[in-house]
C-alpha positions as CSV (number, residue, x, y, z in Angstrom):
1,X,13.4,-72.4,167.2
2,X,16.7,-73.0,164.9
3,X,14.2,-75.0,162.1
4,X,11.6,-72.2,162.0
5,X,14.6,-69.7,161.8
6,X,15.9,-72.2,158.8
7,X,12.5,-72.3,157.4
8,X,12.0,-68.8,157.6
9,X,15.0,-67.9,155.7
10,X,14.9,-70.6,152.6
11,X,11.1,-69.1,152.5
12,X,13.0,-65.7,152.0
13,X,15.2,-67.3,149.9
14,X,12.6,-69.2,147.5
15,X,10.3,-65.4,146.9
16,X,13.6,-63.6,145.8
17,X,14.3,-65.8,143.6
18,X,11.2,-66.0,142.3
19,X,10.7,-62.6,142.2
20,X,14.0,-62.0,140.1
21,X,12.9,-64.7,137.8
22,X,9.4,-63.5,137.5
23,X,11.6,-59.7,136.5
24,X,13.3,-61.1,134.1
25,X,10.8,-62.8,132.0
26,X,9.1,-59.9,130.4
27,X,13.3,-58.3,129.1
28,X,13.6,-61.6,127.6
29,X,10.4,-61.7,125.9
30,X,10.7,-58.2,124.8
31,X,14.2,-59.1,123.2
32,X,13.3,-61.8,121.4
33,X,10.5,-60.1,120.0
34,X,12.6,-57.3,118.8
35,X,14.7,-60.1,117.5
36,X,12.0,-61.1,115.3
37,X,11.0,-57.9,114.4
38,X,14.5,-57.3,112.8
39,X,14.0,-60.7,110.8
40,X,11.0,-59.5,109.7
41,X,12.1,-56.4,108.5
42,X,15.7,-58.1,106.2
43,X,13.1,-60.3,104.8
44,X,11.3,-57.5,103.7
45,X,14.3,-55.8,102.2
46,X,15.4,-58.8,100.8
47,X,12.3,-59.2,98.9
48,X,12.3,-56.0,97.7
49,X,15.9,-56.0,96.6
50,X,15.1,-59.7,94.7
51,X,12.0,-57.7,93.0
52,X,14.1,-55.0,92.0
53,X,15.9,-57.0,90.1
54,X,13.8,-59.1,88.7
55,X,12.0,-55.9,87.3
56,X,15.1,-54.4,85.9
57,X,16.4,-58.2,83.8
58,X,12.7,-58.0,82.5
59,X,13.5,-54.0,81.4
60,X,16.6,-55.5,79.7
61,X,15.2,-58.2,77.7
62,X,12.4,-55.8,76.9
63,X,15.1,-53.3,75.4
64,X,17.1,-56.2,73.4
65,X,13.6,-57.2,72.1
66,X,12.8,-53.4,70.9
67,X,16.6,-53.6,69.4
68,X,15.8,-56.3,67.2
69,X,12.9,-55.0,66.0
């Protein structure tokens, strides 16, 4: 009777903790893709920050050009 009440209770034991597992899997997934979502987004304003300038240099050279003339 003892080993079926042992058995019994690591059974117990091995669905909570499967369970909790299982209910953390989906947080963690839904971190990490906000994660990447951030990334994403810096990129983006990095690139656009990087194009900025690149667009105001070419509006400078452009104006020393139209000086010299």
């Amino acid at each position: 009777m003892s080993k079926l009440l042992s058995i019994l209770v690591a059974a117990l034991f091995a669905t909570v903790s499967a369970a909790s597992f299982a209910a953390d899997a989906p947080k963690k997934e839904e971190k990490k893709a906000e994660k990447v979502e951030k990334k994403v987004e810096k990129k983006e304003e990095k690139k656009a920050e990087k194009a900025e300038k690149v667009e105001k240099k070419d509006e400078k050279k452009a104006e020393k050009k139209d000086a010299k003339k």
